[in-house]
N, C-alpha and C positions, 0 to 999 in steps of 0.2 A: 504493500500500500504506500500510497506517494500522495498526501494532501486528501488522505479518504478515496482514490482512486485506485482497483486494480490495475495494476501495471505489467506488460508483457516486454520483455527484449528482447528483439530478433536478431537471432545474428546470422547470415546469410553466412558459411563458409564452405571456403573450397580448396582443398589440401592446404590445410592451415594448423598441421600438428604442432608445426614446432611455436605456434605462441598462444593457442585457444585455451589450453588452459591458465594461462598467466591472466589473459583478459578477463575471464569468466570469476577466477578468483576477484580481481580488480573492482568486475561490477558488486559480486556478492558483497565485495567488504565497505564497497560505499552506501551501497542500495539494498541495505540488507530484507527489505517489504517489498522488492519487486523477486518477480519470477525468468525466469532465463530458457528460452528455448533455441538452439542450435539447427540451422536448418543445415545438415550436411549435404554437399550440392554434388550426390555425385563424387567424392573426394577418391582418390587413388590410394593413399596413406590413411592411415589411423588419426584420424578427425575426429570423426566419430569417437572410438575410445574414450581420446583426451577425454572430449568436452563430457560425455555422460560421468567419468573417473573426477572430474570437476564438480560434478552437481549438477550439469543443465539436463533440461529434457532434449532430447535428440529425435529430431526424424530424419530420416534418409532414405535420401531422393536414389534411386537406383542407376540414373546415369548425370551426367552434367546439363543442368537447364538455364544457367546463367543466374542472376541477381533478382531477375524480375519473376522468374518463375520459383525460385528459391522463400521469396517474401510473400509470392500469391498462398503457398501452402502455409506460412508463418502468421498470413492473416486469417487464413481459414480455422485457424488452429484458435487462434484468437478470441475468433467471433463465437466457436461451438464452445470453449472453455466462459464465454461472459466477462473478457476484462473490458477495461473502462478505458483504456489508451495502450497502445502499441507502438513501440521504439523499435527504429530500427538503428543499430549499432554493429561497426565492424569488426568482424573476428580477426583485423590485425594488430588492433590496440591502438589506432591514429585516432578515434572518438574518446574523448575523456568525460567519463561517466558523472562525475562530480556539474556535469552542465543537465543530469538529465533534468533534475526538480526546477529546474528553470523551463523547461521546456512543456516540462507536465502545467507549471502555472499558467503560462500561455496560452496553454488550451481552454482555462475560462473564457477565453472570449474569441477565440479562433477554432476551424477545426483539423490546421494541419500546422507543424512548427517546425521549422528548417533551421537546425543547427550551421550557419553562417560561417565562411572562415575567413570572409574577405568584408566585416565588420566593424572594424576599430582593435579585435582581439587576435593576439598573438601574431608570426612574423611568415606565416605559409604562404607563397607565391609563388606563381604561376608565368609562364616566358610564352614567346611568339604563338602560330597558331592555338594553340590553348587556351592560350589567355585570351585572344579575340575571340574565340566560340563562345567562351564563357561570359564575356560580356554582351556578347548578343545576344544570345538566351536571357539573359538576366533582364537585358530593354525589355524585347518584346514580351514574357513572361511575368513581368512586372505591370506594363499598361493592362494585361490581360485578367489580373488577380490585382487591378487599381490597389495595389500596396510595393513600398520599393524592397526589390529581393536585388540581394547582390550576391547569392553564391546557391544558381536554379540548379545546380546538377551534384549537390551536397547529399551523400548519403545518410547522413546525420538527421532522420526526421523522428518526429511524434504526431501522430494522429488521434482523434478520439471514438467513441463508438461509433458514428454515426459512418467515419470514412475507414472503421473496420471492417463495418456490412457493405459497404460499396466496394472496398477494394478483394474482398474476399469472393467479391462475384466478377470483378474484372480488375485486373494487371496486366501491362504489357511485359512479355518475356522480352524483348528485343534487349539489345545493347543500346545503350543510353534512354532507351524508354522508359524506365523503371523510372528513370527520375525527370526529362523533358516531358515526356507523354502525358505522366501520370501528372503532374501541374500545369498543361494547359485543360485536360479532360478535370478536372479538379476546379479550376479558376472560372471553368462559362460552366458549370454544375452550379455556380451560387457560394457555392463552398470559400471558407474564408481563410486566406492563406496570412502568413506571417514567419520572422525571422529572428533568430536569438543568436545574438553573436557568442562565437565560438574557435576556443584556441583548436589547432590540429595539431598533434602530435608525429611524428618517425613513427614510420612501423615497427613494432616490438621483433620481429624476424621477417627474415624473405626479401626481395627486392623490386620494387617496382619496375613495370616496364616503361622503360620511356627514351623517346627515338625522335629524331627531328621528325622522320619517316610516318613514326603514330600518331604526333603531334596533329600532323599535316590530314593523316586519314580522321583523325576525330574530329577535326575542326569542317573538312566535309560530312561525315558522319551527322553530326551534329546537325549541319542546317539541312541537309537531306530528312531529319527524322519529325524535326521543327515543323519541318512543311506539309510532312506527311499526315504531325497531329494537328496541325491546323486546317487543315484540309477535310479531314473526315472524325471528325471528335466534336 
């Protein structure tokens, strides 16, 4: 419980042995009233183990479906158990859990909260095509959900019941969907978006990929997926 509200944390992971238990521990020791469910995505490695050898409840997924489908079953799980709001947080330890009860209070007057990282807090940035995808999303995203978001593709969110039972009957699986898609389908819904700024952290293990080469594919990626949900959403 977080402010009287059941609370659910999803953690979407995908061969993330070597740091899901440190994170899992991490949220337990902050957040000792919320619950923890691990969505294993498919993982090749003991993922799974860890995180159940942790404390979380674990489902798994029998092959790999990406983030978006990973989090469709973490809301479903959500909506059939009855919590009150549903986080979603990453199983590499760059989300620091100490922002969730900020995120939770937001939700009194909102019914989606984007943990921000390009808000006044902490020193994470972003370089060439990247960082212009990311601000383009963010314009159009923003006049779209008439409130200013500056960080639309933040895996860092909280929701509350109402966009548990919506998102449990639709989430896009695509790559960047999960989080451009689902906030313009979210913003002309009525639904009330908002943002909490938020430090981001190093990953606790593993290594990100990053290439001027992916840069360049996401930043098309990006306005390709933009237009698609604006198109038919």
């Amino acid at each position: 419980m977080i402010n009287g509200k059941r609370v659910l944390v999803i953690m979407p992971a995908w061969n993330e042995a070597e740091s899901i238990a440190e994170v899992i521990t991490e949220v337990k020791g902050e957040l000792p009233g919320v619950d923890i469910l691990v969505v294993d995505d498919g993982s090749s490695d003991n993922t799974a183990a860890k995180a159940a050898g942790a404390g979380a409840v674990v489902a798994k997924l029998p092959y790999n479906l990406g983030v978006g489908g990973a989090m469709r079953t973490g809301y479903r799980y959500a909506r059939d158990h009855d919590y009150d709001v549903a986080i979603q947080v990453d199983a590499d330890g760059q989300h620091d859990p100490r922002y969730v009860p900020k995120l939770v209070d937001a939700l009194d007057d909102h019914d989606l909260v984007i943990g921000a990282r390009f808000a006044g807090i902490g020193d994470y940035t972003v370089k060439g095509p990247r960082k212009w995808a990311m601000r383009m999303l963010s314009a159009v995203i923003s006049r779209l959900a008439k409130a200013p978001l500056t960080d639309t593709t933040s895996g860092f969110r909280a929701c509350n019941r109402k966009l548990i039972e919506f998102f449990a009957h639709w989430y896009p699986a695509e790559y960047l969907g999960d989080t451009i898609e689902v906030l313009v389908r979210v913003a002309r819904s009525g639904y009330k978006v908002t943002q909490i700024p938020t430090a981001m952290r190093t990953r606790m293990a593993g290594t990100p990929s990053q290439s001027s080469m992916k840069a360049t594919l996401y930043l098309g990626r990006a306005a390709v997926i933009l237009a698609l949900a604006l198109i038919r959403v």
